[in-house]
N, C-alpha and C positions, 0 to 999 in steps of 0.2 A: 481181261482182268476179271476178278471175283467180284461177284457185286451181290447184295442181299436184296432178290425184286419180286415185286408182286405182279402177279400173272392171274387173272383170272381170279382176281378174289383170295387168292393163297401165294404166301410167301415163298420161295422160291430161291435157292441159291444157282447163278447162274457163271460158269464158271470162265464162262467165253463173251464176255460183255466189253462192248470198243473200250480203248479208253478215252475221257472226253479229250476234246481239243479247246483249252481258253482261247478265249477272243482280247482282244486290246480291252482292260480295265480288270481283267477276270483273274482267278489267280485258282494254279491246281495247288488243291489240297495231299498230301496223305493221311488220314487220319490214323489216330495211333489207340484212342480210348473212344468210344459209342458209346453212352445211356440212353439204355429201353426206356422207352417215358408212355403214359398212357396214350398219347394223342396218336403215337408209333402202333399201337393196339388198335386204337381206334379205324388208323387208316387200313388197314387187313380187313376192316369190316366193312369196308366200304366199297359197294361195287363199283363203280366209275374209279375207282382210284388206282395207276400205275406207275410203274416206275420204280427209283431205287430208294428205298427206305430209308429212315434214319435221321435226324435233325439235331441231337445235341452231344459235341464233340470236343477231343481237342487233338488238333492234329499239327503236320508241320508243312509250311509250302513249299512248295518243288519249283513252283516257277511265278514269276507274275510281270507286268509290264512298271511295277515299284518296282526294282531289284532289292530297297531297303527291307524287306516282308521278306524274300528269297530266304531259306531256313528257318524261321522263325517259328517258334511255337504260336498255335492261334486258336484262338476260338469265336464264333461270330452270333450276327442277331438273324435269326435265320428268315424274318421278314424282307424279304426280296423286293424293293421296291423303283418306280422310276423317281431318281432323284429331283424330276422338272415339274412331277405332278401337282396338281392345285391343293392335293391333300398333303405331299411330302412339306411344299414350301407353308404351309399353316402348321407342320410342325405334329401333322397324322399321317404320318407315310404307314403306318403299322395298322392302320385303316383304310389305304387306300384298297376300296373293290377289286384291283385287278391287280394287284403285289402276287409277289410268289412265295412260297414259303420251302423250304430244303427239306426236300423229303415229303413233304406234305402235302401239297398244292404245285403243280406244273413245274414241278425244276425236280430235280433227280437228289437225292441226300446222300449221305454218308457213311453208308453200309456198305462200299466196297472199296477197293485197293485204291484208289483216285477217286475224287470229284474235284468241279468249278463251281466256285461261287465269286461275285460281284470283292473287288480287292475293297470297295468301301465299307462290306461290310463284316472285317475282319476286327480283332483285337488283340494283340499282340500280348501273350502271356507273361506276366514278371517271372524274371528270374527265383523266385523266392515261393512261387506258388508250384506246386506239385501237378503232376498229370491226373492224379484221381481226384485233388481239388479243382484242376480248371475244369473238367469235364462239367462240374455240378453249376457253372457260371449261369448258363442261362437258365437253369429253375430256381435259382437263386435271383437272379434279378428280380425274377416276375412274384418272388414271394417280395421284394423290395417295392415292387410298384402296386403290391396290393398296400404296403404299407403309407401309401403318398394318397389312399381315392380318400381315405376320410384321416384326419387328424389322429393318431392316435394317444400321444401325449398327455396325460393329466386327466384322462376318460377313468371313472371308477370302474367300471367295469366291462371288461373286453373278453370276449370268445374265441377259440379256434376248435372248430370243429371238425375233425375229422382224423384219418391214422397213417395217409399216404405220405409221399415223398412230400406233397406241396404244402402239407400241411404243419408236417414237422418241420419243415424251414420257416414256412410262415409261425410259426410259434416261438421261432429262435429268434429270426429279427423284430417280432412285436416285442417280446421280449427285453430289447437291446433298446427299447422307446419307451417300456411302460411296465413294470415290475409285476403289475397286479394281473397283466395276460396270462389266461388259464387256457388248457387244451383238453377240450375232452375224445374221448374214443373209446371203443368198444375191446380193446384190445391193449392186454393187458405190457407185453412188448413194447409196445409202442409210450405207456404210462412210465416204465423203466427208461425208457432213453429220457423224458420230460423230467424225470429224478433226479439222473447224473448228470441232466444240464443245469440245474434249480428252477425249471419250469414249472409253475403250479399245475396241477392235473388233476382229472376225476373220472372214473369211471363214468360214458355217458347215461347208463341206465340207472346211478344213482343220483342223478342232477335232476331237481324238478320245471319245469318250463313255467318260470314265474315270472315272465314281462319284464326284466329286470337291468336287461342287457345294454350296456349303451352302444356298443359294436360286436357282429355277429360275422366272422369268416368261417365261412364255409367250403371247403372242397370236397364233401360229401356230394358223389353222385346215387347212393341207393335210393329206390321212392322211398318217397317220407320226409327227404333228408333237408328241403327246402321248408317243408310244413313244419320241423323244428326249429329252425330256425326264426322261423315270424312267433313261434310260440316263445320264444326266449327273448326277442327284443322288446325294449322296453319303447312305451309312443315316443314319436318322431326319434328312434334309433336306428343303427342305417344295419344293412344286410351286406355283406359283401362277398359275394360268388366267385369262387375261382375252379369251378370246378373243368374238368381236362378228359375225354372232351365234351363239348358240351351237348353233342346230340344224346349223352348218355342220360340227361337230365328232363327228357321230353315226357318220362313217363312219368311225372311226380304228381300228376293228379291234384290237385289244391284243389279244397273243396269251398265248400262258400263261405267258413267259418274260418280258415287259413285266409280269403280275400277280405272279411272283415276285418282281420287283424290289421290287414297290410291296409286299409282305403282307412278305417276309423282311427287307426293309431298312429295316421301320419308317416310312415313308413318310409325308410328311402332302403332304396334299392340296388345296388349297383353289380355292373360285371368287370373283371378286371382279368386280362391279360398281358402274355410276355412282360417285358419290360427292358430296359439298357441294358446290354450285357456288359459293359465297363462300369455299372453299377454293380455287378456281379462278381467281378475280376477284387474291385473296391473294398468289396466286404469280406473277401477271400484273404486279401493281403493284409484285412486288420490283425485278422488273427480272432475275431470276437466268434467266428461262426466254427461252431463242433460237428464236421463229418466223420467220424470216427460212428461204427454201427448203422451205417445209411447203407453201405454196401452188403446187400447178403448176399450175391451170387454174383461170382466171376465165369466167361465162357471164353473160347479162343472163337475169332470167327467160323472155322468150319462146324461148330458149333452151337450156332447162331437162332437157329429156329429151336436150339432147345430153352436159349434164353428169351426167347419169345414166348415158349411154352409157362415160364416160371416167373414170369414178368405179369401174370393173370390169376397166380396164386397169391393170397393175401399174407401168406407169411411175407412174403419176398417185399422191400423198399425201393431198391437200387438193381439193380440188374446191367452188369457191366462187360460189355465186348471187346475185349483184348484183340486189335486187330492186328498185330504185327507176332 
């Protein structure tokens, strides 16, 4: 089969790849829609990392040891975990150290004609949701569980910073909790979608950094983009990081005056990832979330490494692999 793999640090279409064999619990996929997401970026850069690409999907299954699943449109949480572990049964399988992750981390993803994943961790798309909406489920959840790390209801004033895919979800569902959520970015595109949502919005380089913030989300990874952030919160208001991935964030340099901010003004901190991906499904079938203008670029999979290629330019949001 066709599979999209990394070889040596470089992406690779391989066109003679097994196909997998499920085991009792596992269910083959075929996937039908793939979004390029940064973490998919990330892992190209990363020397130790092989295998088949790809983690956020919506496909249909071919086989599974359910036969109720057999057909069915799906999409999953791509945290691979053992359901017996000391972390799963506390209810952090999505933190357990030695989970897997689809595409990411030791298991193979969803960049080619088949894969297996775990039938637990599938979800069965409604009839009523679309294929280019179920695709967006899991970066849609994970902007839903930034919205559960701090309260954001009834807060005067809340942040979202940044111009990526995560951020403009994240702006639609704080949104959908707290009217007064503003999005700033550098990028003037991106201020045009927060318009035709009713999103309040600002140029970030016309915004002053005056303490003022009671919640700061952030998915800015440029340096800097952390030290704006403590320069906008206001004492004891919390930061919340989502940024994807996160080793992109290593170089931000915080100087002594950036750890003042954070130690003297009480600061909380937090990081937040993934999230339910039936929490994603959830918000899709409200009808409240606008993907409409999220997709700039559609590829067929044989040309796959071009959408990889434009999935790093910053015009692009969405970047989508029509695998069939």
């Amino acid at each position: 089969m066709r599979a999209l793999c990394l070889q040596n640090a470089h992406p690779v279409i391989d066109s003679g790849r097994p196909t997998p064999t499920p085991q009792s619990g596992q269910a083959l996929v075929r996937p039908l829609l793939v979004l390029i997401s940064q973490a998919d970026i990330h892992a190209c850069r990363t020397p130790d990392h092989a295998g088949i690409l790809g983690h956020q999907f919506v496909g249909i299954v071919e086989s599974a040891t359910n036969q109720a699943l057999v057909g069915k449109r799906v999409v999953a949480d791509v945290n691979i975990t053992d359901p017996d572990s000391a972390f799963a049964k506390r209810g952090l399988g999505h933190h357990e150290p030695q989970r897997k992750i689809l595409g990411l981390r030791n298991h193979d993803g969803c960049l080619g004609d088949l894969f297996i994943i775990p039938e637990r961790n599938l979800a069965i798309v409604p009839d009523q949701i679309h294929n280019e909406q179920a695709v967006f489920a899991t970066q849609l959840a994970a902007a839903i569980h930034v919205s559960r790390i701090q309260r954001i209801q009834g807060k005067t004033f809340v942040t979202v910073l940044g111009g990526d895919l995560s951020a403009l979800l994240c702006a639609q569902v704080m949104s959908t909790l707290n009217t007064s959520v503003r999005m700033l970015t550098g990028r003037a595109d991106r201020l045009e979608l927060c318009a035709k949502w009713g999103i309040k919005h600002r140029h970030l380089g016309e915004v002053g950094r005056r303490a003022d913030q009671d919640i700061v989300i952030s998915t800015m990874t440029e340096p800097g983009s952390l030290s704006t952030a403590l320069q906008m919160a206001r004492p004891r208001g919390a930061i919340i990081l989502q940024s994807h991935p996160i080793a992109s964030i290593q170089d931000q340099s915080l100087t002594s005056e950036d750890l003042k901010r954070l130690i003297e003004g009480e600061l909380k901190l937090y990081g937040s990832r993934c999230g339910q991906v039936t929490d994603g499904l959830t918000a899709l079938q409200s009808g409240r979330i606008d993907l409409s203008g999220l997709i700039t670029k559609r590829v067929k999979f044989n040309d796959v490494l071009a959408g990889f290629r434009a999935s790093i330019e910053p015009e692009h949001i969405g970047v989508l692999v029509q695998m069939t």
